[in-house]
C-alpha positions as CSV (number, residue, x, y, z in Angstrom):
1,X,199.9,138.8,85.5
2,X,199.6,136.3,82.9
3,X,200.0,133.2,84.9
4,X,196.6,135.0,87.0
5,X,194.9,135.6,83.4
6,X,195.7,132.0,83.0
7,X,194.5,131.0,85.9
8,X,190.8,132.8,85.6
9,X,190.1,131.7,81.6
10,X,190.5,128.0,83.1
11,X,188.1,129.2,86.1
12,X,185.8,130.2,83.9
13,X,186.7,127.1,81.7
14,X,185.6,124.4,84.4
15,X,182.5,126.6,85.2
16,X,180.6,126.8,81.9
17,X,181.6,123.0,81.3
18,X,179.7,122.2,84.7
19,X,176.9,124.2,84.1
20,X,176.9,122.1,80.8
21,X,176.8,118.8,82.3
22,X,174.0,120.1,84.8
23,X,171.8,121.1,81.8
24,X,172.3,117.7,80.3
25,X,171.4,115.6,83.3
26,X,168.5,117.3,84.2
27,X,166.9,117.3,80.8
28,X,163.9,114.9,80.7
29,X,164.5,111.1,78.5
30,X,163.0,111.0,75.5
31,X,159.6,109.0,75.8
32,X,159.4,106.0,73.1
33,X,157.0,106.7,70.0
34,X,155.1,103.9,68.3
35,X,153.8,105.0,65.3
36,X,150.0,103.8,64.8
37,X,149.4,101.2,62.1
38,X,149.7,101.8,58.5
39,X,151.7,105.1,59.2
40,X,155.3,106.3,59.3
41,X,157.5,108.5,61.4
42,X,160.5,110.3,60.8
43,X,160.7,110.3,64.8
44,X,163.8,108.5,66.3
45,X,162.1,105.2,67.9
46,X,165.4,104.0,69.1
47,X,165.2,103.9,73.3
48,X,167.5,106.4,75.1
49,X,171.2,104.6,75.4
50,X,171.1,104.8,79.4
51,X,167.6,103.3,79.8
52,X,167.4,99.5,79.9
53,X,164.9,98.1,77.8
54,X,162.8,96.3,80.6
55,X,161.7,99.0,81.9
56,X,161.1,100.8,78.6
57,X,158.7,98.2,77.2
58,X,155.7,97.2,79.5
59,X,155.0,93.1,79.8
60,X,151.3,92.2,78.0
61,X,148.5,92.0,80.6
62,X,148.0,87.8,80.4
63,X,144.6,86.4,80.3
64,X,144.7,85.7,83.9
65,X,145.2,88.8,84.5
66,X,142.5,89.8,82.1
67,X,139.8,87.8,84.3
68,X,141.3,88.4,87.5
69,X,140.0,92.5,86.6
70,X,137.0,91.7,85.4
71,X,136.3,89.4,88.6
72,X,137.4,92.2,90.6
73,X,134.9,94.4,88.9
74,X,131.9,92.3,89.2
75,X,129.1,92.8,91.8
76,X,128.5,90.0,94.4
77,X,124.8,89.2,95.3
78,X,123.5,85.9,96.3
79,X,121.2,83.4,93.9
80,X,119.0,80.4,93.7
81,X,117.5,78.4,91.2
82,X,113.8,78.5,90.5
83,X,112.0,75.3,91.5
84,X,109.1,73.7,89.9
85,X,106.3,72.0,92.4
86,X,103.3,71.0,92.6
87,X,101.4,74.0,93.8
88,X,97.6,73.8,95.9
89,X,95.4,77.1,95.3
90,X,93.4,77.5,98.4
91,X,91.6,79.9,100.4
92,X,91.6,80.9,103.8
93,X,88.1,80.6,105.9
94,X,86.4,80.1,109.6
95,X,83.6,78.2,110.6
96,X,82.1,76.3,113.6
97,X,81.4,72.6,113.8
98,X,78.4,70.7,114.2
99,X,77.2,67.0,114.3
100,X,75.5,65.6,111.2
101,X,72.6,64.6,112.8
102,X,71.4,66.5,116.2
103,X,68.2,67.1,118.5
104,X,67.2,68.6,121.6
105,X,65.0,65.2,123.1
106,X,62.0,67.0,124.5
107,X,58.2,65.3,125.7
108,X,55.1,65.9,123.5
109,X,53.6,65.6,126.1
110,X,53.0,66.8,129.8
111,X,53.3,64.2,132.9
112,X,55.7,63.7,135.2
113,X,59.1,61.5,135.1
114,X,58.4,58.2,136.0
115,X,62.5,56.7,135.1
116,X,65.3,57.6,133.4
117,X,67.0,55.0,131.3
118,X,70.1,56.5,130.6
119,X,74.0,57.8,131.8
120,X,75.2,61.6,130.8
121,X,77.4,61.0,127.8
122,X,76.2,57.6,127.2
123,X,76.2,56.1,124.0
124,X,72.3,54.8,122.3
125,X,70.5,53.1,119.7
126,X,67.6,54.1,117.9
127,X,64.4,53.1,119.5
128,X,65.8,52.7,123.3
129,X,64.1,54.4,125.5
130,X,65.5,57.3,127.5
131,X,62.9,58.6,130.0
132,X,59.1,57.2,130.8
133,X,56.6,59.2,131.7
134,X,53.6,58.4,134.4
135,X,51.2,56.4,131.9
136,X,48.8,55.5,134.5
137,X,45.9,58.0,133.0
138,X,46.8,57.1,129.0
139,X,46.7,53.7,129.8
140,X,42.9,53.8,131.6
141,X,42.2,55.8,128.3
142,X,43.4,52.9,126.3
143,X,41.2,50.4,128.3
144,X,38.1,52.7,128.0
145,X,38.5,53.0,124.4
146,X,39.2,49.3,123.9
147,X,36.2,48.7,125.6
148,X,33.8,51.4,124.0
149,X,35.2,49.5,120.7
150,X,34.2,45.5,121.5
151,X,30.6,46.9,122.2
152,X,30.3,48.6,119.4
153,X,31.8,45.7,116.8
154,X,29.1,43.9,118.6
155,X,26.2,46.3,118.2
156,X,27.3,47.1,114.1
157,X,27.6,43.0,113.5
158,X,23.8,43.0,114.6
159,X,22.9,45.6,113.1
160,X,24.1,44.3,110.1
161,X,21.7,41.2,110.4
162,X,19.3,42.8,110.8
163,X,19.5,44.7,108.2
164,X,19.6,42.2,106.0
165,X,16.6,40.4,107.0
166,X,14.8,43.5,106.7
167,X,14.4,44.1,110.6
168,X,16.3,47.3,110.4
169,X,16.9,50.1,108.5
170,X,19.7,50.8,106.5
171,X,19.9,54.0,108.1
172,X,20.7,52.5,112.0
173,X,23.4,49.8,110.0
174,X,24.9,52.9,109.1
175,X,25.2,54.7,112.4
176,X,26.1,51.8,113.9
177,X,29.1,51.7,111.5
178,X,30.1,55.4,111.9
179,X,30.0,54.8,115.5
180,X,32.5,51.4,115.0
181,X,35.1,53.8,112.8
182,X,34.8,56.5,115.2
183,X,35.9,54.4,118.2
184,X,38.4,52.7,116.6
185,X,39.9,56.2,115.9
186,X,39.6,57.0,119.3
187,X,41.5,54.3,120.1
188,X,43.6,54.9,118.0
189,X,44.2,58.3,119.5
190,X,45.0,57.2,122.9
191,X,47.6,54.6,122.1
192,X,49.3,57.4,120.6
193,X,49.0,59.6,123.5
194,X,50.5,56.3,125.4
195,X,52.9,56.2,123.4
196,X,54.3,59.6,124.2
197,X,54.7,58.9,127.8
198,X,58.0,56.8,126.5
199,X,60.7,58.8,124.8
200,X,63.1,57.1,122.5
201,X,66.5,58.0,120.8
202,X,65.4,58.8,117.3
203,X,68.9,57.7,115.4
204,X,71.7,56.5,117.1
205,X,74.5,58.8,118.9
206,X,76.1,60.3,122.1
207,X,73.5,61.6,125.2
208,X,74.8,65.3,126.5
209,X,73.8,66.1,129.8
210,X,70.6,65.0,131.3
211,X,69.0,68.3,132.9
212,X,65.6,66.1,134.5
213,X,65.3,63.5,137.5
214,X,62.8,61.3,138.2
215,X,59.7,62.9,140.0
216,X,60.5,65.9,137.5
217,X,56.8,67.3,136.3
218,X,57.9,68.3,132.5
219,X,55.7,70.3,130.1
220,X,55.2,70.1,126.5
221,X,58.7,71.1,124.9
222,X,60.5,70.9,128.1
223,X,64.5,70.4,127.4
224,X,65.1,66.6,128.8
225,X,68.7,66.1,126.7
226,X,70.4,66.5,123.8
227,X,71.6,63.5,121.2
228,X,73.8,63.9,118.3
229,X,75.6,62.0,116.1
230,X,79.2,62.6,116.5
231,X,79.9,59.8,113.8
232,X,80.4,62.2,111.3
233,X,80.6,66.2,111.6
234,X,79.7,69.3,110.0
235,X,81.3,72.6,109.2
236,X,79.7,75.4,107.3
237,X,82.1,78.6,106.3
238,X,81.2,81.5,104.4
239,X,83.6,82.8,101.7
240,X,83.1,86.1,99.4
241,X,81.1,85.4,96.6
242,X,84.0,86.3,93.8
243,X,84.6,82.2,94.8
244,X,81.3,81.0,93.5
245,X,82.4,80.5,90.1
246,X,85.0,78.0,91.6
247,X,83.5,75.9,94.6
248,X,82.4,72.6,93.3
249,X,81.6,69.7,95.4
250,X,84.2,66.9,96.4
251,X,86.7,69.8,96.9
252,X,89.2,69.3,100.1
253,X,88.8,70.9,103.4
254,X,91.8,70.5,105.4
255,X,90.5,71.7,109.4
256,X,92.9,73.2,112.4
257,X,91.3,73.0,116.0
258,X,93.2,75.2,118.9
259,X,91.9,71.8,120.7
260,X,94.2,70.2,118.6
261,X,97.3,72.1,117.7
262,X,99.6,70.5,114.7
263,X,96.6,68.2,113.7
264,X,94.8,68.8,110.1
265,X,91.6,67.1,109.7
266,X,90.4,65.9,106.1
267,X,87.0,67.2,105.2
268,X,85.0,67.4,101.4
269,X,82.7,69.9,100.3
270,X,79.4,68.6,100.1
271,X,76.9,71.3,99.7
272,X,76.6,74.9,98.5
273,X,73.8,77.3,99.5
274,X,71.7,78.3,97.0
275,X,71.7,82.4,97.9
276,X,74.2,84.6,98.3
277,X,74.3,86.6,101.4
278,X,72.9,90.3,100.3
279,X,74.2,92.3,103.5
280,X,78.0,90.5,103.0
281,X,78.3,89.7,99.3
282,X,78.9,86.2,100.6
283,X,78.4,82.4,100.2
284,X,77.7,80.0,102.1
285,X,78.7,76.3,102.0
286,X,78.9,73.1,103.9
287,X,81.7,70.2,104.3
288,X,81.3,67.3,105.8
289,X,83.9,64.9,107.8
290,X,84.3,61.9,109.3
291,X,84.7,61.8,113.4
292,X,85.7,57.9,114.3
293,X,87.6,58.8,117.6
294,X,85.0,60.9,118.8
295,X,87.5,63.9,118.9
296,X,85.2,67.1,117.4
297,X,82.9,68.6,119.0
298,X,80.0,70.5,118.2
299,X,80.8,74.5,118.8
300,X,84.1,73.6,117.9
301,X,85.8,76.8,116.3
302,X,87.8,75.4,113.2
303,X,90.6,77.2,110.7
304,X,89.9,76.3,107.1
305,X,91.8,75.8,104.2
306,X,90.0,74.8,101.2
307,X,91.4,73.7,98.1
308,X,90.3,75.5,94.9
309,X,92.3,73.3,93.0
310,X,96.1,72.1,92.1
311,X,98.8,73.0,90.1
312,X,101.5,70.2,89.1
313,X,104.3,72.6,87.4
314,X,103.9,75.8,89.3
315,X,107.1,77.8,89.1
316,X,108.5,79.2,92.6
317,X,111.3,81.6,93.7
318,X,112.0,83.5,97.1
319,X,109.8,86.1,98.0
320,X,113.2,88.2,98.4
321,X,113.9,88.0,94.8
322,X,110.9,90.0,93.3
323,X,110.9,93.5,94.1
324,X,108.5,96.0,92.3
325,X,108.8,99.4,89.7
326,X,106.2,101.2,89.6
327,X,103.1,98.9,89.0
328,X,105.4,96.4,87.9
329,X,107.2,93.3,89.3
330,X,110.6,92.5,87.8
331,X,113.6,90.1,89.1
332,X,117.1,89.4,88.2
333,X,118.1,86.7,86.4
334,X,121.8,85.4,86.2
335,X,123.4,83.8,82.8
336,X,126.6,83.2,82.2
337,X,127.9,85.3,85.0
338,X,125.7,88.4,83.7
339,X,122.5,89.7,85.5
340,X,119.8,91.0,83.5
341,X,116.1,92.6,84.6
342,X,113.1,90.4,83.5
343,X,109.8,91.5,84.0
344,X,107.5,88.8,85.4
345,X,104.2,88.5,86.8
346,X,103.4,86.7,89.7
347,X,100.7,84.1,91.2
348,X,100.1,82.7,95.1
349,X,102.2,83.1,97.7
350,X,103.4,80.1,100.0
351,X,105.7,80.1,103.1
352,X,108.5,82.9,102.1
353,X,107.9,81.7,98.2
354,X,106.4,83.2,95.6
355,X,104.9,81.9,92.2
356,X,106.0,83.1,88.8
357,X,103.5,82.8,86.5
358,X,105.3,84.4,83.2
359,X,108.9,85.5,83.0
360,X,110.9,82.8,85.1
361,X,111.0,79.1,83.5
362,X,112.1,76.5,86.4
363,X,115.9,75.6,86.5
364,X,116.8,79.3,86.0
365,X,119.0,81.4,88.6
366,X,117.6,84.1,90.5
367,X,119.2,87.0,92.7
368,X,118.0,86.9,96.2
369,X,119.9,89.6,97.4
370,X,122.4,92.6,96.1
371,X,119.9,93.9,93.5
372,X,120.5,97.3,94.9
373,X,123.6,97.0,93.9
374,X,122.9,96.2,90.4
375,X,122.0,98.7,87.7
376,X,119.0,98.6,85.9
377,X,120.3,97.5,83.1
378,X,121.8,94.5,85.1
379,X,125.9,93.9,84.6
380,X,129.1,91.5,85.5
381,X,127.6,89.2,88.9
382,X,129.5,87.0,90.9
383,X,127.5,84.3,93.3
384,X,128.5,84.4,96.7
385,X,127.1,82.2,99.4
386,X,124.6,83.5,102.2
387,X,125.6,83.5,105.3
388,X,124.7,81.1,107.9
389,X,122.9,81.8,110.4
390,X,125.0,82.8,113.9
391,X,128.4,82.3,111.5
């Protein structure tokens, strides 16, 4: 009986002692307390004895490391620089081209075609003649009158002696001269008329196509060919009249043909009309050009781009890197790794690029693309490179 009595207290014994130890093991380690600076604290700083002290104190985040976060934290968008270059201002305009100097070669007067002096598309001088008329009937006129004239020179320079020995009156001398200026007139008259019946190039220049052969009876006004002057051409283009204020003589014209494609030609401004179109609020003006290898035509339809005037240190950025808020225009400019919104205000547009009249100052960096990603009060960037095209 008392060896079993024994034998329970022991039992009982080894059972509290290993709920004990349970208890202890389970119970959580005491977590290290730094006091904060300039206090105290009774509390027990000392680390728990079966802890090591590596993994009770935490290492100091390095520098490197430091950077490495905020890297990681930064938003990626791509950038360019702002570029300063000489900058055209021009407008945009249409017009057709002429010759300088052009006429439709017509007779004065009627007869029939005699000859033809000349080739289709042949080249003339002034004063060469280009068709003759049948003369036979001026030139008998030019005879009779010739005629009619010697007789009366003959009959006024006896008149005149007589009149001044007093054989004849004053009166008859005088009708006698009347009659000498009249005839001369007349003669006069018919070697014009002569004249006509030869039709001449009245400048030099290119012949069109003749539309008359010889034998042809032509009328007064009757289309024979056309001449021009294809030295030097013409183009007149019409612009709204808000550009009056800044067309000047001597500005460029710069000309596209579809005749030509990939060719400009050169032309100056030489002329400005004196109205302004009422019905479309435009004006007109005039450039001329010069046209030594014969290429232009007159009809031609020509693309123009005239040149209001030049700016030497015109600031430029992509297109891509102006986007708008509200009635404003703003872009992103990176310093120092840090993007911040600038308001700016823009000028002319040119091939994907855009002008930057205030905000911008050439040199600085620009985002192109990720501003979505940005807030608007900008934040941490990091420049990555655009992709390449087919990479």
């Amino acid at each position: 009986m008392k060896r079993t009595l024994v034998y329970l207290i022991a039992l009982v014994g080894a059972s509290g002692l290993g709920w004990w130890a349970w208890g202890v093991h389970r119970s959580p380690t005491p977590a290290l307390e730094i006091a904060a600076p300039g206090t105290t604290s009774g509390a027990d700083t000392r680390l728990p004895a079966d802890d090591p002290p590596a993994r009770a104190v935490a290492p100091a985040a390095s520098p490197r490391t430091a950077d490495a976060g905020v890297a990681r934290g930064a938003v990626g968008v791509e950038a360019v620089r702002a570029e300063q270059v000489s900058l055209a201002e021009t407008v945009a305009a249409v017009g057709t081209l002429r010759a300088a100097e052009s006429v439709v070669v017509k007779p004065e007067v009627a007869g029939r075609i005699r000859s033809i002096h000349f080739d289709s598309g042949a080249r003339v001088r002034k004063g060469e003649l280009l068709v003759a008329l049948d003369a036979s009937i001026a030139g008998a006129e030019v005879q009779q009158t010739r005629a009619e004239l010697a007789l009366a020179r003959a009959n006024y320079q006896r008149s005149a002696d007589l009149a001044r020995q007093k054989f004849l009156s004053e009166r008859a001398r005088d009708e006698a001269a009347a009659n000498l200026q009249v005839l001369e007139a007349k003669l006069e008259l018919a070697q014009a008329r002569l004249a006509k019946t030869s039709i001449r190039a009245p400048f030099d220049g290119v012949l069109g196509l003749r539309n008359v052969s010889p034998g042809d009876y032509v009328r007064e006004g009757d289309v024979l060919v056309t001449l021009e002057d294809v030295s030097r051409m013409q183009v007149d283009l019409r612009l709204p009249e808000r550009y009056l204020g800044q067309l000047q003589r001597g500005q460029r014209l710069d000309l596209e043909f579809d005749a030509y494609p990939g060719h400009s030609f050169p032309a100056t401004l030489e002329a400005i009309d004196v109205r302004v179109d009422a019905n479309g609020r435009s004006i007109v003006a005039r450039g001329r050009m010069p046209n030594v290898d014969g290429l232009l035509r007159t009809g031609m339809f020509a693309k123009i781009a005239l040149t209001l005037g030049q700016r030497e240190r015109a600031v430029m950025v992509p297109e891509e890197a102006v986007f708008a808020v509200g009635p404003e225009q703003y872009v992103f400019r990176v310093d120092q790794g840090r993007a911040e919104r600038v308001r700016v205000r823009t000028g002319l547009r040119r091939d994907g690029r855009v002008e930057i009249v205030e905000g911008i100052r050439a040199g600085e960096q620009v985002v192109t693309a990720g501003q979505l990603k940005l807030p608007a009060q900008g934040g941490d960037v990091r420049i990555i490179e655009a992709p390449h095209a087919g990479g």
